[in-house]
C-alpha positions, 0 to 999 in steps of 0.5 A: 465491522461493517462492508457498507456505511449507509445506502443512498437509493439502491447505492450501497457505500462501502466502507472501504471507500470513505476511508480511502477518501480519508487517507487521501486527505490525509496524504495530501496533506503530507505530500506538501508538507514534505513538498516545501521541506524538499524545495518542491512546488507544493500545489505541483508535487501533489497533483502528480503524487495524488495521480500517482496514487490514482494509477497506484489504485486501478493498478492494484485492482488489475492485479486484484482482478488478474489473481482471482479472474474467475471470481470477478468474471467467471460468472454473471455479476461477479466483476461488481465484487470489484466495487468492494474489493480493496485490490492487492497493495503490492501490485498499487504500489507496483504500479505507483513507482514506474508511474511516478518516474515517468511522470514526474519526468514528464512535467520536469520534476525531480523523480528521486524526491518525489518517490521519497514523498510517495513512501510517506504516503504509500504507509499512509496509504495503508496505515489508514486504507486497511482499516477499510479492508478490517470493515470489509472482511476482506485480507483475513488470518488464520484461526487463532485463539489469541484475545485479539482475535475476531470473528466477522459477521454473516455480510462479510462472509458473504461477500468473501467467500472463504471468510471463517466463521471462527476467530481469527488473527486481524491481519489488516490491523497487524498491516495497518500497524506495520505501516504506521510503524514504518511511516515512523522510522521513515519520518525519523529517517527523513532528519537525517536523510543524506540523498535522495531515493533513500527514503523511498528504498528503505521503505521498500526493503522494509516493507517488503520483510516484514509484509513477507512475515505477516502474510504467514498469518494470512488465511485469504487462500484466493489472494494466490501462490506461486512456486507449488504453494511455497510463497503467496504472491504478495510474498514473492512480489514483495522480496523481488522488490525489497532485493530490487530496492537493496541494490538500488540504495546501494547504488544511490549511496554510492554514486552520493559518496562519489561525487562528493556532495555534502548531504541532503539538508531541509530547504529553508 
């Protein structure tokens, strides 16, 4: 596990940042396909969606930056830190979806079938991104003696400061995992999907639960807590939101079995 790839003059590359460039491809890649499937002009969806995803990473480095202001600007050169921070996912895709409403509104696309692609590439997004965080050292566990468990090297405990020296649980593969796990169930969904929105909610909701269960396992204290220190903010932020997607497909199937339409089918 390595923070930087290669250097180029004084320029250190991290490592975060090729694979982010990755799951971009990737993404748009994905964000076509499912453009065409959905009726939608290609070239158009993935312009907007790969600006969305733009917004959704300076939006979870604000909220990186808002949660752990002392250590980016407490003190002369901290906010270069930034330059290698991964940011908080919750808060990107926070901001992505309002962002991806108003847009998508704004150049007179269809705002429900475009956040049903933004949640195939949100799992991306993280599917593949937080492999960077695994190089970085960033998002850690707690200490386990499990056989998976691993132990980061000096770099990685210099940049983060907390990072143990000891074995720990790998929470950025658990969350690669997860998401990959649920861009699977959403891509099965997708066959049968019977309205749009639905896809982009489920994926909340389940994203919101299971990320609840892994950050127990996480051992970032400066990734911060609320409620006296009963919830992290990524536990808190991501049940607010998974309740806030329960009602929202709750309403999106009803308002779709009331007016009586047949079922979303594929274009073509």
């Amino acid at each position: 596990m390595h923070p930087f790839l290669f250097q180029i003059g004084s320029y250190r590359v991290p490592a975060y940042g090729v694979i982010a460039l990755v799951a971009l491809v990737v993404a748009v890649f994905v964000i076509r396909r499912y453009a065409r499937i959905e009726g939608l002009d290609p070239n158009l969806t993935a312009e907007a969606i790969v600006l969305t995803i733009a917004v959704g990473f300076f939006g979870a480095r604000a909220f990186e930056a808002v949660i752990n202001w002392d250590r980016y600007f407490g003190h002369p050169g901290g906010w270069k830190l930034l330059l290698v921070s991964t940011g908080v996912f919750l808060g990107g895709l926070a901001t992505a979806i309002p962002f991806c409403i108003y847009w998508f509104r704004h150049i007179g696309l269809p705002v429900l079938q475009a956040l049903d692609i933004l949640a195939l590439t949100g799992c991306i997004a993280e599917g593949v991104g937080r492999w960077g965080c695994f190089c970085s050292g960033c998002c850690w566990g707690t200490p386990t003696t499990l056989p998976w468990a691993v132990t980061f090297p000096d770099i990685a405990r210099r940049i983060h400061r907390g990072l143990p020296a000891v074995p720990i649980h790998p929470t950025q593969i658990y969350m690669s995992a997860n998401a990959l796990a649920i861009l699977g169930v959403l891509i099965l969904l997708y066959r049968k999907k019977r309205f749009h929105g639905q896809i982009i909610t489920v994926y909340v909701m389940l994203y919101g639960v299971t990320r609840f269960f892994i950050e127990r396992v996480r051992g970032d204290a400066e990734r911060g807590f609320v409620f006296g220190g009963a919830l992290s903010t990524s536990q808190a932020l991501g049940l607010a939101m998974a309740i806030a997607a329960a009602f929202a497909y709750a309403a999106l199937s009803k308002r779709h079995r009331d007016s009586q339409e047949p079922d979303w089918r594929a274009a073509g």
